[in-house]
C-alpha positions as a LaTeX table, in Angstrom:
\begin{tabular}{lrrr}
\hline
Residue & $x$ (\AA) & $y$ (\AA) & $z$ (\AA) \\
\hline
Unk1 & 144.92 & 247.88 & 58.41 \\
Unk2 & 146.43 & 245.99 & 61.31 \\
Unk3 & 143.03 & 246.24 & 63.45 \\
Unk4 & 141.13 & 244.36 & 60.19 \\
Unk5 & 143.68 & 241.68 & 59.98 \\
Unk6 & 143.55 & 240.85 & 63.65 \\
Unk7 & 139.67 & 241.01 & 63.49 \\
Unk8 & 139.92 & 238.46 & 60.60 \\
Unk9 & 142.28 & 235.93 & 62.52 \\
Unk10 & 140.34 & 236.12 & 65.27 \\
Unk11 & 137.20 & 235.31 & 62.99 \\
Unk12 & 138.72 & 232.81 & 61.28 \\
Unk13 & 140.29 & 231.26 & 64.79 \\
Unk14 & 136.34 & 231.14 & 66.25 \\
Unk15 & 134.93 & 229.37 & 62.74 \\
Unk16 & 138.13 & 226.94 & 63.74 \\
Unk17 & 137.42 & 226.06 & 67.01 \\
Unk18 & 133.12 & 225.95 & 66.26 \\
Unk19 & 133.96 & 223.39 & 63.68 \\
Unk20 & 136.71 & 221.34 & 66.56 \\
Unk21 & 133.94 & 221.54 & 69.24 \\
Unk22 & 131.30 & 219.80 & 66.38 \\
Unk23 & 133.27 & 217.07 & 65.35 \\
Unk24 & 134.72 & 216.43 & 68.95 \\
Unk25 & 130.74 & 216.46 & 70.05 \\
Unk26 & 130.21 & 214.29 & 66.84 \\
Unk27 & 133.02 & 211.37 & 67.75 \\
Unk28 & 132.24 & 210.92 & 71.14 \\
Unk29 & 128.27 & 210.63 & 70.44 \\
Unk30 & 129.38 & 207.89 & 67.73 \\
Unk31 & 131.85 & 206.48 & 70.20 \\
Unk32 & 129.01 & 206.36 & 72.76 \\
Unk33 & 126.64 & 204.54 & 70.24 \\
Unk34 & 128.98 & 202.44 & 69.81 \\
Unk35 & 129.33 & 201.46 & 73.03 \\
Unk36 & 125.73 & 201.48 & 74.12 \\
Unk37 & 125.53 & 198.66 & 71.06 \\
Unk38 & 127.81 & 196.55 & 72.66 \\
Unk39 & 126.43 & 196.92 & 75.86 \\
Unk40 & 123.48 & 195.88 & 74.61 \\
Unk41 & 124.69 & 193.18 & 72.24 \\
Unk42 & 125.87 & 191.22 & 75.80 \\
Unk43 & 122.44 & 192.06 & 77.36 \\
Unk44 & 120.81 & 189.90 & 74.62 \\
Unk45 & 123.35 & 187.65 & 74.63 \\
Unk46 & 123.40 & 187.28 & 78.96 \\
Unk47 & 118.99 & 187.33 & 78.56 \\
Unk48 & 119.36 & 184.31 & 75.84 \\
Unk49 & 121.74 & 182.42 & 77.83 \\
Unk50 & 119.04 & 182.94 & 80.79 \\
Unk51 & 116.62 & 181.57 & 78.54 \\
Unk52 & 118.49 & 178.38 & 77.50 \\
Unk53 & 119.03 & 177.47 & 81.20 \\
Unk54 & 114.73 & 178.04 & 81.77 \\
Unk55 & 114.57 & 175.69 & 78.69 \\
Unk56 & 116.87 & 173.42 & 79.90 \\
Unk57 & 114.67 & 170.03 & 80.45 \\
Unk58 & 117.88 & 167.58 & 80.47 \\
Unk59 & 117.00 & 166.74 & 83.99 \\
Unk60 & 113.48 & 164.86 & 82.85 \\
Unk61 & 115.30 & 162.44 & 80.23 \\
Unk62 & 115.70 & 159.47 & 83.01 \\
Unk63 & 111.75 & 159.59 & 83.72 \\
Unk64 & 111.32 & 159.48 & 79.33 \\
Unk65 & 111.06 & 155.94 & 77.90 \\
Unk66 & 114.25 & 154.75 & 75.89 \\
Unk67 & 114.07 & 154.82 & 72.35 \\
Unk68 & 116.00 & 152.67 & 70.11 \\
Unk69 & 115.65 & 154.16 & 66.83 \\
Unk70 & 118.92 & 154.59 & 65.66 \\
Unk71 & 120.12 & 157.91 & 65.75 \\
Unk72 & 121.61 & 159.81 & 62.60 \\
Unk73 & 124.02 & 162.25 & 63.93 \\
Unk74 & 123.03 & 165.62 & 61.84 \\
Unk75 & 125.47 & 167.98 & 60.38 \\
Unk76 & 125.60 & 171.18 & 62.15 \\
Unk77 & 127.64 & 173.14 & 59.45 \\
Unk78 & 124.32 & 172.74 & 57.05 \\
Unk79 & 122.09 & 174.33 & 59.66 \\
Unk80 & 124.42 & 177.84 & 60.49 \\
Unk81 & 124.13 & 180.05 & 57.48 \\
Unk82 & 127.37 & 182.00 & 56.96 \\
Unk83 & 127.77 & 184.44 & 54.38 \\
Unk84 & 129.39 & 181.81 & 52.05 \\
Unk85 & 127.07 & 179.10 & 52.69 \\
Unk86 & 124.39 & 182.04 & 52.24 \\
Unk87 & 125.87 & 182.92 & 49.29 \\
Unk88 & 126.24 & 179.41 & 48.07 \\
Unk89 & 122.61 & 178.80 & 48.75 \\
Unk90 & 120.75 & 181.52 & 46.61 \\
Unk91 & 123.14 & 180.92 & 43.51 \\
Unk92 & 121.83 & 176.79 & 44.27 \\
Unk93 & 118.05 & 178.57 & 44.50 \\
Unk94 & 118.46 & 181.03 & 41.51 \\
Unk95 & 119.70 & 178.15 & 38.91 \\
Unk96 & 116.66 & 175.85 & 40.33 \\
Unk97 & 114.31 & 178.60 & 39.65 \\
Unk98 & 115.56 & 179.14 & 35.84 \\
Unk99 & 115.57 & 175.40 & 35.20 \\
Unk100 & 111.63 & 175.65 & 36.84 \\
Unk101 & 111.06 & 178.54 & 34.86 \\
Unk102 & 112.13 & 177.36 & 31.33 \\
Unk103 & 110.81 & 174.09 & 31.62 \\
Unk104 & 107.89 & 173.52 & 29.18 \\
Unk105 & 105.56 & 171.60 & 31.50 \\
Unk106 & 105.50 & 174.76 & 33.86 \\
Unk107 & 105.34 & 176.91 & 30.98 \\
Unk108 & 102.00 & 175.52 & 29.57 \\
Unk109 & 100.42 & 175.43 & 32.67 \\
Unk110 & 102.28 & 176.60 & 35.69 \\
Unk111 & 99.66 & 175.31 & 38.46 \\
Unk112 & 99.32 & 171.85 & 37.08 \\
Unk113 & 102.83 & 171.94 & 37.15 \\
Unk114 & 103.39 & 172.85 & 40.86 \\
Unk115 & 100.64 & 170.34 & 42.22 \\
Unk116 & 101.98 & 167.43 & 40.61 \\
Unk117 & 105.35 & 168.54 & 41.86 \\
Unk118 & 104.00 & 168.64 & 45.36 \\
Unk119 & 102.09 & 165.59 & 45.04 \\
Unk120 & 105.52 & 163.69 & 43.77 \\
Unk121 & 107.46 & 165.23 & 46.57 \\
Unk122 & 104.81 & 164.85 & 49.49 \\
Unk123 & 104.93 & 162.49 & 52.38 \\
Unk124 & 101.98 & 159.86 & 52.21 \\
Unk125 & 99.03 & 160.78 & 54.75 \\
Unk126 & 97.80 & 158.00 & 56.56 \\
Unk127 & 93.94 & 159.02 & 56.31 \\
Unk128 & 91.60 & 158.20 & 59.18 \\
Unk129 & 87.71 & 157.28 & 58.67 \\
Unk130 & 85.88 & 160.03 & 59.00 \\
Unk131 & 83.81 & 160.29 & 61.84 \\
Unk132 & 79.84 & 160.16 & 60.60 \\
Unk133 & 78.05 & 163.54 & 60.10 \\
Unk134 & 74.48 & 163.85 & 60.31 \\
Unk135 & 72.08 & 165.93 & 57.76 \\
Unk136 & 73.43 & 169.31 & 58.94 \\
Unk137 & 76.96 & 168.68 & 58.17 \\
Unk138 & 77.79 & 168.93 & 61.86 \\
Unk139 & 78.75 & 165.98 & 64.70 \\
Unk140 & 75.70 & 164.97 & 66.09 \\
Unk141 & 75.29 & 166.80 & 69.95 \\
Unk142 & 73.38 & 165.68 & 73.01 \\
Unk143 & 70.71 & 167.32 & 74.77 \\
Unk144 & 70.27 & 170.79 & 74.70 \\
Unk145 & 72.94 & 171.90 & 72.53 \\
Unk146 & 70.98 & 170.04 & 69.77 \\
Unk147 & 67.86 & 171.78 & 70.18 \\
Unk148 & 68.86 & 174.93 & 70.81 \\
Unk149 & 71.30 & 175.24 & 67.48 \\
Unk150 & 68.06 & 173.75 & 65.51 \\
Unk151 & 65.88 & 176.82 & 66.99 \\
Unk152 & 68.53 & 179.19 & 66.09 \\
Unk153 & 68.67 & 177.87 & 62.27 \\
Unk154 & 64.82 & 177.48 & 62.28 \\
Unk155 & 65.23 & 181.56 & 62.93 \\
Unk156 & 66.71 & 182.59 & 59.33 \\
Unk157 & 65.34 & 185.84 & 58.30 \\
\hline
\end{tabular}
């Protein structure tokens, strides 16, 4: 009996150390993820910097004319989207969308609805005159381009 009881402790030790050896090989590949994502988290962040500086055009601002428009300094906070603000945001988005939702005109006819919202919310175009087409629906060409687009429409099979 004592040669099956050492056989089984012996089994038992092996299935012990197997299972150490896997999750010792499993924490250091997570630990080495981890630390190829940070590696490569300051990579991005070193390349972006890099980028900023090639973007960097303070240096031309004395050769640009001044402008004297006066200048509204804008909010950062409203332009970095933390989780609150995030947050904040869609439960702003979600109650518009009900109130667009439930609202008769929209519910009659949704399109209608939308185009005279965009036409109300808009900016006004300043239109220029069109310039004059001729017959064809085209700007009128010189020289050869002209005749050689009329042969190739004179060609319809």
């Amino acid at each position: 009996m004592g040669k099956s009881r050492r056989e089984s402790e012996t089994k038992a030790d092996r299935k012990f150390e197997k299972k150490l050896q896997f999750y010792t090989k499993v924490r250091d590949t997570v630990a080495s993820l981890n630390a190829q994502k940070s590696i490569n988290k300051k990579k991005k962040l070193r390349s972006r910097q890099k980028k900023l500086k090639a973007y960097d055009l303070s240096t031309l601002t004395e050769f640009l004319p001044e402008l004297n428009a006066p200048k509204q300094p804008t909010p950062t906070s409203e332009f970095k989207l933390n989780c609150k603000s995030r947050q904040k945001l869609i439960l702003k988005e979600a109650k518009q969308l009900s109130t667009v939702l439930n609202h008769p005109a929209f519910q009659s006819d949704p399109l209608e609805a939308i185009h005279q919202h965009l036409l109300s919310t808009q900016p006004v175009v300043d239109e220029k005159p069109k310039k004059k087409l001729n017959k064809n629906g085209g700007k009128k060409m010189k020289g050869k381009k002209s005749k050689l687009s009329k042969e190739s429409q004179s060609m319809d099979f």
